[in-house]
Structures are given as C-alpha cells and as structure tokens.
KEZA-384801 format. One record per atom (N, C-alpha, C): x, y, z. Coordinates in pm, whole numbers, plus 50000, padded with zeros to 5 digits. Example, Ala and Ser with C-alpha at 12.3 -4.5 7.8 and 13.67 -1.06 7.14 Angstrom:
! residues 2
513194943150780512304955050780513204967050780512854977550708513674989450714512905000350787
END
This chain:
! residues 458
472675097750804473835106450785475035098250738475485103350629477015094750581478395101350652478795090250683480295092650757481325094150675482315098950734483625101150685484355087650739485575079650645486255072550688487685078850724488125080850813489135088750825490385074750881491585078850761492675072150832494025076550864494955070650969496035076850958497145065850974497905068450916499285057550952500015059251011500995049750995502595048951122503215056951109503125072150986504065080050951503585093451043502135094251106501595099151160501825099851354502205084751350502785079251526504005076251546504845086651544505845086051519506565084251652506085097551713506555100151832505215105851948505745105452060504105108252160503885121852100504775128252087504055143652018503525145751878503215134651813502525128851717501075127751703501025121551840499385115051896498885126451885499115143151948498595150351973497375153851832498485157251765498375165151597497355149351566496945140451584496015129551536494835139451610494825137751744493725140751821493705152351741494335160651756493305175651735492495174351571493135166151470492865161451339491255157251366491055145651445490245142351478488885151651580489265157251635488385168351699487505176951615488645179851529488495192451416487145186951324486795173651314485535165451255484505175251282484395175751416482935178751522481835172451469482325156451457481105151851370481055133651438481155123351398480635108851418481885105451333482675097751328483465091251188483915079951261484335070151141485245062251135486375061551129487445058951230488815057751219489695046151175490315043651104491005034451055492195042251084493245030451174494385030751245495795023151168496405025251191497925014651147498805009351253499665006951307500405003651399501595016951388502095021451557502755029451583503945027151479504495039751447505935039151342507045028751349507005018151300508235010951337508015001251384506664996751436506294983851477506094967351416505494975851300505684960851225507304955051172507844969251118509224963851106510034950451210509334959651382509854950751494509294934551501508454935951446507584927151453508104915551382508424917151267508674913451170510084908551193510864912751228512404911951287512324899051374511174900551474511294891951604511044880251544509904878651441509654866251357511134855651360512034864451317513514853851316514234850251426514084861151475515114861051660514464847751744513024852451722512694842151862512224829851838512824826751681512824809851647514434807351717514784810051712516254808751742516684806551905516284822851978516774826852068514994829352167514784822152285513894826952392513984838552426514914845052491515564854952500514824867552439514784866152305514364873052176512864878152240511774869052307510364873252328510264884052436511084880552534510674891852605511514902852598512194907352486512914918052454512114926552367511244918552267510374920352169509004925452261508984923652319507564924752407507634933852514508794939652605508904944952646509114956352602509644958052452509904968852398508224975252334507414968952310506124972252269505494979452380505714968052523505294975852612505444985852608506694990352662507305003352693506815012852590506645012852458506675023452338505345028852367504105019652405502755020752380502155031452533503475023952618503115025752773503425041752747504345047152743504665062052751503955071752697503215067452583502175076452514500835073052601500235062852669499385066652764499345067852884500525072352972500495075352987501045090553026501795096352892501805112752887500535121852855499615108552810498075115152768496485114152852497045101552944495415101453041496025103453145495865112053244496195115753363495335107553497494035106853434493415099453593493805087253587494405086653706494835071653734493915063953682492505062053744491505048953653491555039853546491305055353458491645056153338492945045353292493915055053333495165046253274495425036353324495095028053428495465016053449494595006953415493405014153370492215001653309492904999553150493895009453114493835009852936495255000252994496135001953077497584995753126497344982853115496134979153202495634965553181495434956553059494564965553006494564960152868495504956152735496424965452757497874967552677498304960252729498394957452868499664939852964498984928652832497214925552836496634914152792496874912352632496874922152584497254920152436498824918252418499404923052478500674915852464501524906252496500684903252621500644887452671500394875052551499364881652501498794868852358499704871952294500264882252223501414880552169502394875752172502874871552301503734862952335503874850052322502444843552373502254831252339502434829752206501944836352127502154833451962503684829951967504484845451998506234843051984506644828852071505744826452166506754810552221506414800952129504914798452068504564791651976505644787951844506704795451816507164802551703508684796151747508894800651877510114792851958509624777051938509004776151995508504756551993508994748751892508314757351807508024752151652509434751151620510104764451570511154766451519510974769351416509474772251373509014776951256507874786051263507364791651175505654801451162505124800251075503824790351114503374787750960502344802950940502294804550852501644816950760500344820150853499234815650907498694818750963498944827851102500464817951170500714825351302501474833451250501914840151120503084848251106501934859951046500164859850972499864874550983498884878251154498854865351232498324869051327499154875751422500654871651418501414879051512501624897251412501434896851300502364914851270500644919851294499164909951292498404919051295498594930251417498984925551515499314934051664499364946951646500154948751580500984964751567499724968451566498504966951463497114974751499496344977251597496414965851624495374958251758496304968651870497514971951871497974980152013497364989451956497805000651836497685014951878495915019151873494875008851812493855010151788493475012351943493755001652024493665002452167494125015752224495235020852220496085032452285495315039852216495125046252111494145059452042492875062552115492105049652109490815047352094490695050652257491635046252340491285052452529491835063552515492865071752458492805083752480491895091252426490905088552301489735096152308488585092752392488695085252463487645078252560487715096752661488995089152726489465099752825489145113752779489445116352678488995132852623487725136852603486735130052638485555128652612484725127652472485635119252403484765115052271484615101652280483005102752276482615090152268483195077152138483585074152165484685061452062484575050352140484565042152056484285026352034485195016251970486535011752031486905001851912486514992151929486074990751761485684974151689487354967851601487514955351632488404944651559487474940451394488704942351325488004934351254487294922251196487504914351304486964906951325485904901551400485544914451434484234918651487483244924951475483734928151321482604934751243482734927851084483314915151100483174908650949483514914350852485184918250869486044923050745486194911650677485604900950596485844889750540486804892050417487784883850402488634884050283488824869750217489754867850136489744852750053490704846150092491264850650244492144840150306493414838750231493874842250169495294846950108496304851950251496904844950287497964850650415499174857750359498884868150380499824877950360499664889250270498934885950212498354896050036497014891350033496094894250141495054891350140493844900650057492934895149986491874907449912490564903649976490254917749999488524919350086487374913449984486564903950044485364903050013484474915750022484414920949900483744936149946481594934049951481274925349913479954921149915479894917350027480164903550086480334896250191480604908650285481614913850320481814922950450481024932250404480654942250327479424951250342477634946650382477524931050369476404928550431476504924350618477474921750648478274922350801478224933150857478734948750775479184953950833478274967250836477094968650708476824979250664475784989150787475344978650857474374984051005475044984251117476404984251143477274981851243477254998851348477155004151272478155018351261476755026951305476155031951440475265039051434475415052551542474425060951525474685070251653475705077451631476285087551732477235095051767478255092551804478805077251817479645075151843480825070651737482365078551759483225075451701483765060651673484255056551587484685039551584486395041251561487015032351629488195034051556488425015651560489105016151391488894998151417490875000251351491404984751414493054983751322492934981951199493824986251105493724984950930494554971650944495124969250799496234964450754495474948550789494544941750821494054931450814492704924550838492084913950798490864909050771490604896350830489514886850807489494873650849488444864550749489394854350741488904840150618487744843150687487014828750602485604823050597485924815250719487034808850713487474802350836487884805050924487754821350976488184827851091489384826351149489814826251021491854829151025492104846150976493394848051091493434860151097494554864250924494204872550804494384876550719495314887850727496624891850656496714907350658496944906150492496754927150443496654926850362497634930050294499194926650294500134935150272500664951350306501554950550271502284967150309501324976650282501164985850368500124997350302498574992350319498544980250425497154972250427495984983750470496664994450573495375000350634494625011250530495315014350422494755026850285493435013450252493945002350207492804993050156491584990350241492324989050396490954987550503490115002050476490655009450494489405021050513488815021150335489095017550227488625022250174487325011350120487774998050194486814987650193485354993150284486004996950395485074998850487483985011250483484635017550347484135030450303483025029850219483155018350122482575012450028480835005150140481254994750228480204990550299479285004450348479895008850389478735019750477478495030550381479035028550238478475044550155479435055350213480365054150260480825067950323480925080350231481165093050290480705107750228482515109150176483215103350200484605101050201485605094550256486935096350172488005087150280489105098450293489315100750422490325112850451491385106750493492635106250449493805107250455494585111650525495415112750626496235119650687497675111550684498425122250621499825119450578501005128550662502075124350641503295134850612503805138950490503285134650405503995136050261503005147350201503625150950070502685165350013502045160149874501055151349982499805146849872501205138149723500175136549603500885134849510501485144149438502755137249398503645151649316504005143449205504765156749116504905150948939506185146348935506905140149077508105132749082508565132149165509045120949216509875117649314511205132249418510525136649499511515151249568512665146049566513205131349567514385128749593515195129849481513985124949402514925128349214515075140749179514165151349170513785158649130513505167649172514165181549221514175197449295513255199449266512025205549192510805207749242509375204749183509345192349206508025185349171506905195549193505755189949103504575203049110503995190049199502975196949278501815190949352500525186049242499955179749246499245178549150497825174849267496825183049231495505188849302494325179149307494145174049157493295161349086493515151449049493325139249098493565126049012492275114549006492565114048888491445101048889491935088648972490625080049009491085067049035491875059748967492035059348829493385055148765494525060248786494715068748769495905071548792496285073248875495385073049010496055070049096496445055949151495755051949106496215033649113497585030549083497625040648911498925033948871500195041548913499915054548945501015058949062501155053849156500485045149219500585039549369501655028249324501335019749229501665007449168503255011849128503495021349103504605026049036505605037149107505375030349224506585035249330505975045149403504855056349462504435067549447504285063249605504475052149659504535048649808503415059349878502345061849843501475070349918500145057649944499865052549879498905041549869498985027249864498235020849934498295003549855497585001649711497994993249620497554995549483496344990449499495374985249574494194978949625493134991949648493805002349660492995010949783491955018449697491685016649523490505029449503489535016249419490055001249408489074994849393487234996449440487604996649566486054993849609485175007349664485755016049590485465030449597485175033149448485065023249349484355031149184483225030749172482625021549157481095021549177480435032249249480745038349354480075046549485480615059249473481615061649380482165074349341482315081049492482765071949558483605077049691485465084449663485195100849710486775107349713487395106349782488905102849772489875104649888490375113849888490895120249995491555133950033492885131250076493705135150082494965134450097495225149050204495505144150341495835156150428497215156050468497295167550510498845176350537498645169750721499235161050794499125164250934499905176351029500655178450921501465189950963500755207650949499835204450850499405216450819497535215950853497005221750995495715220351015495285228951056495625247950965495035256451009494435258150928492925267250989491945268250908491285261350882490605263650748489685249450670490445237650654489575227650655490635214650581490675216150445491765216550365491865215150257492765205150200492305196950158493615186450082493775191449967495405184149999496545185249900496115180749751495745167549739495175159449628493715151249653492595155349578491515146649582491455134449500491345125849469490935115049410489605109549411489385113749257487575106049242487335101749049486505103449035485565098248959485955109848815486705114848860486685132048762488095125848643488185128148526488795125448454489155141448387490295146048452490785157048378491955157748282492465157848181493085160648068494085174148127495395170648124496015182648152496535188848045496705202847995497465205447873498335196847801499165192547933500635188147901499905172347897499275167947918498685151247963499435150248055500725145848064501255138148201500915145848328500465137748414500615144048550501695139148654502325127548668503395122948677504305112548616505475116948662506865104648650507345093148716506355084248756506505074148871507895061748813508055058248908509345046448894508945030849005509535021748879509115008548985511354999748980511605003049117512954995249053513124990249116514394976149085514604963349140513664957149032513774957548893513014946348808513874939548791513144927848722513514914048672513054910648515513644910748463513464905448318513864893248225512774888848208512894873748153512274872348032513374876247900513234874147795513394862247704512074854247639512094842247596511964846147410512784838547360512884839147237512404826847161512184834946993511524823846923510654834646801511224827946692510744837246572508884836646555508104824946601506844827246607505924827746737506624831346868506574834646963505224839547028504714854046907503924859246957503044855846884502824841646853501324833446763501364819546873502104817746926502304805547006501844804047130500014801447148499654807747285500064797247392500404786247363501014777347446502194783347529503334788647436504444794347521504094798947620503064811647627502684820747679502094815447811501484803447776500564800547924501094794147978502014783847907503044775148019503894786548107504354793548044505504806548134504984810448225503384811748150502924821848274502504813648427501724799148385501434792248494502344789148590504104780948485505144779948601505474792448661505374805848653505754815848722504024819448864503274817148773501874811648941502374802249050502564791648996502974778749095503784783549192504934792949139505934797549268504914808849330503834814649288503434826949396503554837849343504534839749256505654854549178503884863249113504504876149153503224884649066504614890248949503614888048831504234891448700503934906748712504594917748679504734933848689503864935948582504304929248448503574929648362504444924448200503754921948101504404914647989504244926347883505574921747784505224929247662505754921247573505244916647457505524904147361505434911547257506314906547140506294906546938506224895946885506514896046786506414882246751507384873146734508574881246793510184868446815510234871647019509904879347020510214876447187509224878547286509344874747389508234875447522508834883647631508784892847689509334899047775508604899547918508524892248005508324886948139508804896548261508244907748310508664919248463508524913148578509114908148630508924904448754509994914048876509734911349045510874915649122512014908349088513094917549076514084911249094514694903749195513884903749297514044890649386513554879049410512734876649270511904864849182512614861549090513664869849008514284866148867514794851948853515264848548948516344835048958515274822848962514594823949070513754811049091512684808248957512424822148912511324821648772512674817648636513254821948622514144818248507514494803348519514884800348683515384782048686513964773848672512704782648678511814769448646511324769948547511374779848456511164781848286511974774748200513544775748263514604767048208514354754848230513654744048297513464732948343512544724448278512084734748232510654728948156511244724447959512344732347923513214725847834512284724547712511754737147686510464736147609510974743347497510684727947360511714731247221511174743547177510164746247168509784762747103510454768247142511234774347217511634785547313513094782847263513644793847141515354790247164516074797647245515544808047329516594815047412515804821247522516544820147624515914823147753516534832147818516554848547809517584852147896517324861148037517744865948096517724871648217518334882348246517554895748279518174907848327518024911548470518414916448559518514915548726518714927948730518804940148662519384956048707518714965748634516904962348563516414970148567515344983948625514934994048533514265000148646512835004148524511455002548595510445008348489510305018148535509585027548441509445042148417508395046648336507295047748442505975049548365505775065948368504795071348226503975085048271502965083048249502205089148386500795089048409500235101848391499035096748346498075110948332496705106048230495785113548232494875109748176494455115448063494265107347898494485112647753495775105847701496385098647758497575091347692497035086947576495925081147616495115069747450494885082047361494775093647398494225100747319494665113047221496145119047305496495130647286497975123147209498295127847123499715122747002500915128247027501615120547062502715128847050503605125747191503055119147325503405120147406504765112147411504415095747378505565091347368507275095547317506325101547171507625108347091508225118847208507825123847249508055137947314509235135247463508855120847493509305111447607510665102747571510675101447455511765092947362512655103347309512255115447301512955126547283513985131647317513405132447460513925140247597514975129647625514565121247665515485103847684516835101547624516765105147486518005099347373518695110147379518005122747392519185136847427519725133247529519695125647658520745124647749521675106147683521045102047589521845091347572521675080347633520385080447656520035069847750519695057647661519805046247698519165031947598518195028647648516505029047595515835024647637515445008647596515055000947709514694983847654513984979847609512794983947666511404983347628510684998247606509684997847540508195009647548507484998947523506235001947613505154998347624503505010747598503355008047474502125023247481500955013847501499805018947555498395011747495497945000847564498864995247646498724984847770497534993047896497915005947922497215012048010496645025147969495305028847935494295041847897495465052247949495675051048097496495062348191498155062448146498585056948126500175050648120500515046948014502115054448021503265045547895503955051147961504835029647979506105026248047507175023847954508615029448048509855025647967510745016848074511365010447985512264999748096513695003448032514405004448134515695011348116516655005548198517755003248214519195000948321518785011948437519105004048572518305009348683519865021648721520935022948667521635028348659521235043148590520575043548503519915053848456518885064548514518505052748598517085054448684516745074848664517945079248784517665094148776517715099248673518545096948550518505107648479517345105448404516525093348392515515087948285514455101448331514315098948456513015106148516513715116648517514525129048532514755144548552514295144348369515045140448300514995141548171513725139848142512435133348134511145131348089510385141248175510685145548327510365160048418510185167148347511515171648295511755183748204511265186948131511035171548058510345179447912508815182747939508295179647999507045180648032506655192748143507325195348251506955203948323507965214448360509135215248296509995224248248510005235648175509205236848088509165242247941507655248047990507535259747972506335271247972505595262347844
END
C-alpha cells in the first residue's frame, strides 16, 4: 500500500488551538501516513536570536530555554489529560532541552558557533514539536511512531546550512523503514552528512524533507497543509484580487517558489519528477467535507488561454554590471566573475549577457562583498564595473512562454503605459518564465500593471 506524505508547518502551530485543526487534519486520513513536522511558529526565529545573546550573555540560556519549555509545556498539557501520559512526554521535553542547552553553553564557552553547532542547535525547533505532536497522537489512540532523521538515514552532502538530500543514498536507508499501520511523524527542515553531522536544509527545509521522503517510499502523494490560499496570480498584498490558480506544473512551480511565492522551498518538486508524485496544497482552515486542494502540482503541463498563470517578484537584488565591447565572446571574463563570486559562497540569481555587458543578480546583501572582489582582481578586459543595490525582478510564469507570441510584447506594453523603466528582459532563459528587472521602487506598480493586462481584460 502507498502512503501519503503529509506535512504541516509553523504557520499551522501557531497557537494550542492550532494543534487541534492538525489533529483532526490528520484523523480525517483514516489511513497509515507519514508526517513531516516543522518547529512550533516562531521557534526558529528564537532560536536563531539566542545564537547571539548567549555568546555574549549566560543569562541569555536559560531565558531561551525556559521559554521553549514553557511554549511546548502548555500545549501538552491542554491536550493529554492522564497524568502518565503527560509526565512521561514532560520528561522527555525536560531531556531535549537540556541538550539544547549544553549546545547554548558550548556557544557561551566558545564565544563563537561553528556551523555544525549552529544547524544542530535551530535543528530543535523540530525535534520539540515532532516530540509534542507525535505523544498527543499516542494519547488519542493513533498508533504513531517518531523517527529522527537521523534514524532513518536522511543522508545529505553536508553543506551546513543549505544542505541538499542524497536522494539515492537515503531512499536505499529508508525505503523499508515505514511498515504496518502505524503512523510516523519524523522533524523536517534537516538531514545528516556521511559523517553524521547534523545538516539543515535552509528556510522552508521541511516542504524539501517530505518531498525527499516521498520520493524514497514511492508515496501516493505529498499533502500540504497551509494557511495561505494555495497559489495565486499575485501577491494579495499587491494586488485586490488575485485568481487562485487550480494546476501547476512542477516548473512552475519551482519558479514561483524561487520568485518570492513563499509557499515552498525551491528544492521541494526536485525529487518528485521522475515518480510523477502530486502535491496538494490544503486549506487548514477549511476541512469540511471532502478534501479538496486549493492547487495540485504534478507532471500535467497545461497551457492557459492567457499563458501566464502568475506575477511572482524576487526583491532586494543586486546588480553587477561588467563592461567591455567584446564581453560576450570572452569566456574567460565570464568564469573568473563567476568563480570569485563561488569562493565567497554568494548564489548568483541569475545572469544575462550581450556582447558589451555582463549583468550579474545577486542578494543585495552580497552586492558589496561581490563587486569589492571583482574589483580586486583589476582584470584589463573589463572597462567598467558597476553596481546597483535597489533592484526588484519580476518574472511571469506559466507554461507556453517558449511557445505562444506575443507575451512579452503584451508585458512591455502594459509596463511603459504606466512609465515604468525597465533594466533588463530576459526571454528564453526559462521554457516557464520571462523576467524583468526594474527599480524596486516600482516594484507595485510593475506587477498591478502586468496583473492587468493579463487577468483584467475578459
């Protein structure tokens, strides 16, 4: 029988009257699944905070630790009533946060965290609520089981902090793990080296865990449980009334994720193509009736009249424009730029070159350190080096961009009627996508204006 991977995040554990709407989510299965967990709302933030305090200040650990206590303590106990029960799970919650501590004095000692103790301490936030979930379905009588991941050989490539799953390696670990009637709930958001160092996988780590873990066991799906309304054709904050959009391919949803759409990690439909595994996108707010999600994501490539299906935005860019009339024949330029911008770590957003200039996307909280070590290198090809700090990209997604004419024009259209200056277009870089880079000052009107023309107009 194939399982469902079911996950939910911190937007989900918000508050103890949160937990409930999980459980009944989970009930509503009447089946065996896999749970993939995140840390309660707000934890890693804390987590993450204490990292600085309690190099500094002692003080700092047991403020940090007591406050975990307390958050984790009140939700079990407003939810297991037999004493037993809750003081065997009380117990357990004292011991995991005890090790946590030691890490934070470790951190005091030092006066520093080297990268290893800094993803082993935010892994926590999982490791608690996986614990707290996983005994209140004990107590309710569903049989559940939590496994660590590191106890079922989530292997990754040891990258601390932006770690990527060995998806071969952990599917031969993990693929017989999972048997019987019993529920699993394991923590997302992190993995472990070859060397049994604890890994996390960046922001949004637990969308990537389940969908790794989805991939090993063949799962029948990956279910989602959100607060947000699935994917829409724009940002609600920009834009009064975004359409919901029902279908997306694995591309495009990648590159909406990638492009501000904060519903996903851009990792998360990798190891789900091959296996033509769907994700569902659920309402936690809305669980009457059938389940029906908001947005599926699979294998299906639909063409919309209009092509675009959304207006995604990436802002806070960085732009590092290198000049030179034979520029874009000069593959040397190209690889020196690109290697000194590796050496620092920096992920490039993405490039667009002619044949007098090179145009370099990075965060704008990379711009400075990548421009001073490009400048350093004093490399005679290159007569001008310059630097922008206040842009914003502006991609539309949808599937048929390569194919259907007219879109760009139609996008450049809408754009110059409000007077906007665009910096860049980029067509043909992505099957799904064409990006515009614009003054992050523009930002809203770029996107209402390209809305419009597209899902405005009968």
């Amino acid at each position: 029988m194939k399982r469902t991977v079911v996950k939910f995040g911190g937007s989900n554990l918000k508050s103890r009257e949160d937990i409930l709407k999980v459980i009944n989510a989970i009930k509503n299965y009447r089946e065996p699944i896999i749970i993939v967990v995140s840390a309660l709302y707000g934890v890693t933030n804390r987590l993450i905070k204490s990292v600085t305090s309690v190099k500094q200040d002692k003080k700092a650990i047991n403020v940090i630790l007591k406050d975990l206590n307390n958050s984790h303590r009140r939700i079990i106990e407003k939810y297991i009533k037999d004493k037993d029960i809750r003081e065997n799970t009380l117990s357990k919650l004292d011991q995991r946060i005890e090790k946590l501590g030691k890490y934070l004095l470790g951190i005091h000692c030092l006066e520093d965290i080297p990268n290893c103790a800094e993803d082993m301490l935010l892994s926590y936030g999982e490791r608690l609520s996986s614990l707290l979930l996983g005994s209140i379905l004990k107590y309710m009588d569903i049989d559940c089981r939590e496994l660590l991941p590191e106890n079922i050989g989530l292997v990754t490539d040891g990258e601390y902090g932006n770690a990527t799953i060995d998806l071969e390696q952990s599917k031969k670990n993990i693929r017989n793990i999972f048997s019987g009637n019993t529920t699993y709930i394991i923590p997302g958001f992190y993995g472990i080296s070859t060397e049994y160092r604890i890994t996390t996988l960046g922001r949004g780590g637990s969308d990537y865990s389940a969908s790794a873990i989805a991939y090993c066991v063949n799962a029948s799906s990956v279910d989602i449980w959100k607060v947000v309304s699935g994917f829409l054709s724009a940002d609600p904050d920009v834009v009064k009334h975004p359409v919901g959009i029902k279908e997306l391919s694995y591309s495009e949803a990648a590159e909406l994720s990638y492009f501000g759409a904060k519903i996903f990690h851009p990792l998360t439909f990798e190891p789900l193509l091959n296996n033509e595994i769907p994700v569902k996108i659920f309402d936690i707010n809305n669980q009457k009736g059938k389940r029906s999600p908001l947005t599926v994501i699979s294998s299906r490539s639909i063409i919309k009249r209009t092509v675009v299906k959304s207006v995604a935005c990436i802002d806070n860019i960085g732009v590092i424009r290198l000049g030179n009339p034979g520029i874009g024949i000069k593959s040397n330029i190209i690889s020196k730029a690109i290697d000194q911008i590796a050496e620092l770590g920096v992920n490039i957003k993405t490039m667009i070159s002619s044949m007098t200039s090179m145009n370099i996307l990075v965060s704008k909280s990379d711009l400075n350190k990548c421009c001073g070590k490009i400048k350093s290198l004093k490399l005679p090809t290159i007569d001008t080096i310059e630097c922008y700090d206040d842009s914003s990209l502006i991609a539309l997604v949808g599937e048929g961009m390569d194919k259907r004419r007219g879109i760009a024009v139609r996008a450049l259209r809408a754009v110059s009627e409000k007077k906007i200056n665009i910096q860049l277009i980029a067509s043909g870089t992505s099957r799904v996508a064409i990006y515009f880079l614009i003054d992050s000052s523009d930002r809203a009107k770029t996107i209402r204006a390209i809305h419009g023309e597209f899902f405005g107009k009968k």
